[in-house]
N, C-alpha and C positions, 0 to 999 in steps of 0.2 A: 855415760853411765859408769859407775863405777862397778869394780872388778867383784869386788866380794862383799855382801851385804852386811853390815856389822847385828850383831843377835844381844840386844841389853841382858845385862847378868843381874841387874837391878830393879826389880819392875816399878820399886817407893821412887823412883827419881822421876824427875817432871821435869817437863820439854821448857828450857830457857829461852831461846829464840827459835824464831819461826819463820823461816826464809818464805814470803808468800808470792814468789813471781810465780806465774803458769808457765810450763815446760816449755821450752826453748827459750827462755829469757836470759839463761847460762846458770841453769840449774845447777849443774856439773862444777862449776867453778866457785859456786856460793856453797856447797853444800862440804868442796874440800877447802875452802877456806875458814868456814866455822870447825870444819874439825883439827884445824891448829889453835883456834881461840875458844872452845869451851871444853870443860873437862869431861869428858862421858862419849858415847858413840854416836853420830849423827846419820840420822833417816834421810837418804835419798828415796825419792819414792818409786823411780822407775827400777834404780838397781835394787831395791826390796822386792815388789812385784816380782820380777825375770827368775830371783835366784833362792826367794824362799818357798816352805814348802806350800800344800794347796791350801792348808785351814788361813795362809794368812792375805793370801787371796783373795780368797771368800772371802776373810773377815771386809775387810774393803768393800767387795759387791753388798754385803749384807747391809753395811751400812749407808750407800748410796742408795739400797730399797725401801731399808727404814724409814730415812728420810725421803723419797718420793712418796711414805704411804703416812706421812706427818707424826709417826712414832718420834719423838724428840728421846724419850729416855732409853733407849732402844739404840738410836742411834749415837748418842752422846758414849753409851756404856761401848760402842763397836767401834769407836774412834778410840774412847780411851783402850782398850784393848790393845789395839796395833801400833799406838806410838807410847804406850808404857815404857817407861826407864831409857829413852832417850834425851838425848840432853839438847839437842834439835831437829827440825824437819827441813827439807827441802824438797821442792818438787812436788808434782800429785802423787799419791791422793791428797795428803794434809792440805794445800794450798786449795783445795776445791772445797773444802772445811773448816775456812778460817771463823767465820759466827762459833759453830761447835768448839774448834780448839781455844778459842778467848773465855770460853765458858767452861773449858777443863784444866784452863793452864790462864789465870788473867793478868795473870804478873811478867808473862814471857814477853820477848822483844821482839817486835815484828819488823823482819826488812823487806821492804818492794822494790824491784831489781827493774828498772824502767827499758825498753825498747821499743823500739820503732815498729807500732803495731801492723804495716804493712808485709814490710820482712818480717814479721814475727807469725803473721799469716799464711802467707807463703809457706816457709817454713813447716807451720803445724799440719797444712791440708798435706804437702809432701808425705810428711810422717804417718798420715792418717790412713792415705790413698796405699800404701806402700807397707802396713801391718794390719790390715786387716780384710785380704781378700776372703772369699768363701770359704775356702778350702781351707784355711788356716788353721781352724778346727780341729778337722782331723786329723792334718800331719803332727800336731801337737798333742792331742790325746794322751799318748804315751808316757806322757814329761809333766811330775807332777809340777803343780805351779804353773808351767804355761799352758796346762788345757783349760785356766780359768781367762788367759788371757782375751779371748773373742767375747767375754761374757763383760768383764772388765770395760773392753771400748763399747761396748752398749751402754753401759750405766754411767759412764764419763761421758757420750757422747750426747746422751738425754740431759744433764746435767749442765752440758754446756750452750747448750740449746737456750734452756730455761733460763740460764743466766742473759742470754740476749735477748729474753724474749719471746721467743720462740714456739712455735710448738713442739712440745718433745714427745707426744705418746709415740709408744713404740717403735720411734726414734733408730734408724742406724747409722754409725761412723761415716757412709758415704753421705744421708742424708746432713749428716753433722757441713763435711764438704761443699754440698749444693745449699746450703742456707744459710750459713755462717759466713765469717770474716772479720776483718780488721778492729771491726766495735766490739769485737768479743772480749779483747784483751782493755780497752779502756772500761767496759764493762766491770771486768773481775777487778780493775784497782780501784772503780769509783767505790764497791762493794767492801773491800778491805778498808779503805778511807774513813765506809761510815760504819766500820765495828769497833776498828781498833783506835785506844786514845789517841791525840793527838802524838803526845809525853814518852809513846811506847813505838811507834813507828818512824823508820827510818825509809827516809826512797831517795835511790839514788842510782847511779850509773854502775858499772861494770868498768868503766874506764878512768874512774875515779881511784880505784887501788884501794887501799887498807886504810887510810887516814879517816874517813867518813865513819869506816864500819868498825874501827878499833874504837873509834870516841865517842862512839854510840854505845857498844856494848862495857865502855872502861876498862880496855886491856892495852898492853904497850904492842906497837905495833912489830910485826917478826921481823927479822932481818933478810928477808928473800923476799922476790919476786910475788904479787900476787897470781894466785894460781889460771890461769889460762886454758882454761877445757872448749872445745869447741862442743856443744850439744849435737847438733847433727852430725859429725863425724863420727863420737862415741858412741850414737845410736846405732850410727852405721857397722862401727865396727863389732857391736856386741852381737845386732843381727846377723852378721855373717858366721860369727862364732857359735851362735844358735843353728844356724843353717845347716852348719857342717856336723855340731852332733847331731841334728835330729836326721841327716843325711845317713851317719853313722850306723843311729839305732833301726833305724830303718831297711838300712843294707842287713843287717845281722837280723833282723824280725824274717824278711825275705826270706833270709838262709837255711834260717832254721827249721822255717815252715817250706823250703824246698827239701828239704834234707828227711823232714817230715815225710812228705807225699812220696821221695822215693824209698824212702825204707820200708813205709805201705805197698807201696807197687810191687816192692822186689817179695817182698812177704806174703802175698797175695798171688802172686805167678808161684812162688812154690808150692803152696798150698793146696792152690786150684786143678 
């Protein structure tokens, strides 16, 4: 995940390419690689979610209900909303919205970033098992933006369901776990395959380097390294960084409502 969410200052600009791999495909590494080859700020979709505030959150849930309630203008209008004046997306939500984004952006370039949908299963149930216990809830409350986070893996997790097939009524991230697997992910590319042009999509490896994706999108290719992010590590390490402030605000909520109760007490024994 990346460090600091970038906030378009443009909202007339329209999203050029559109990395559609689903999260852990090395989201992380396509989405800092397009932001050396196109001019404007690129949307990752997980370090958007963590770090901006709650309306854009929501905006996301709203649109995953729209769409579960077959409002098409609704949800067309709550997609374009959220990736306004970016010059590309990476990661969900967008990638869980490819029909919608071809239909507000039909000129953009779509890359599918291919992996091994076993590991890539793996992987996802980890992530899944491991952010969204019970209680996650309410230690989050506090924090705007991630108290929309448990509401979020509900409507991604119904979403992904449906995409295999599945039954999604209300649908939770562990049930996502116990139903789901490996087909989910040839699912979402058979799905991309059949929205976007032949002419407009690019699929290819992560091990391929810059040659495939500079000649695809006609830029000269950089002179460094292509970028290398591990997804689950950055996950991991962003979780931890979340951990320790909401550990933080939590010690100091404590405090102050201890500090609270004795200044009541001591105030009360005089009184009395």
């Amino acid at each position: 995940m990346g460090g600091v969410a970038s906030i378009p200052t443009d909202p007339s600009r329209k999203v050029q390419v559109i990395s559609a791999g689903y999260s852990r495909t090395g989201t992380v590494s396509m989405s800092m690689a397009l932001a050396k080859l196109v001019h404007g700020p690129v949307l990752h979709g997980g370090t958007q979610i963590l770090t901006r505030d709650d309306d854009y959150c929501s905006t996301w849930i709203k649109a995953y209900e729209a769409r579960e309630a077959g409002d098409k203008e609704q949800t067309l209008k709550l997609v374009r909303k959220a990736t306004a004046g970016f010059a590309a997306t990476a990661d969900l939500p967008p990638s869980d919205f490819i029909p919608e984004m071809m239909e507000l952006y039909p000129e953009a370039k779509v890359v599918l970033v291919r992996r091994d949908p076993v590991k890539w299963w793996n992987s996802i149930a980890t992530l899944t098992g491991r952010t969204t216990p019970w209680w996650l809830g309410i230690i989050v409350a506090p924090f705007p933006g991630w108290r929309y986070i448990p509401a979020f893996a509900s409507v991604y997790s119904r979403s992904t369901l449906r995409l295999a097939g599945l039954d999604a009524k209300n649908a939770s991230p562990m049930e996502l776990i116990e139903k789901g697997g490996p087909h989910i992910l040839e699912a979402h590319h058979e799905k991309v395959r059949s929205v976007v042009p032949k002419g407009q999509l690019l699929e290819m490896d992560l091990s391929e380097g810059w040659e495939p994706l500079c000649q695809f999108l006609g830029v000269p290719i950089p002179d460094e390294p292509f970028p290398r992010a591990n997804d689950g590590q950055a996950a991991d390490a962003y979780a931890t960084k979340i951990l320790l402030k909401v550990l933080g605000v939590w010690v100091g909520i404590f405090s102050v409502a201890g500090l609270g109760v004795y200044s009541t007490s001591r105030f009360l024994r005089r009184t009395l």
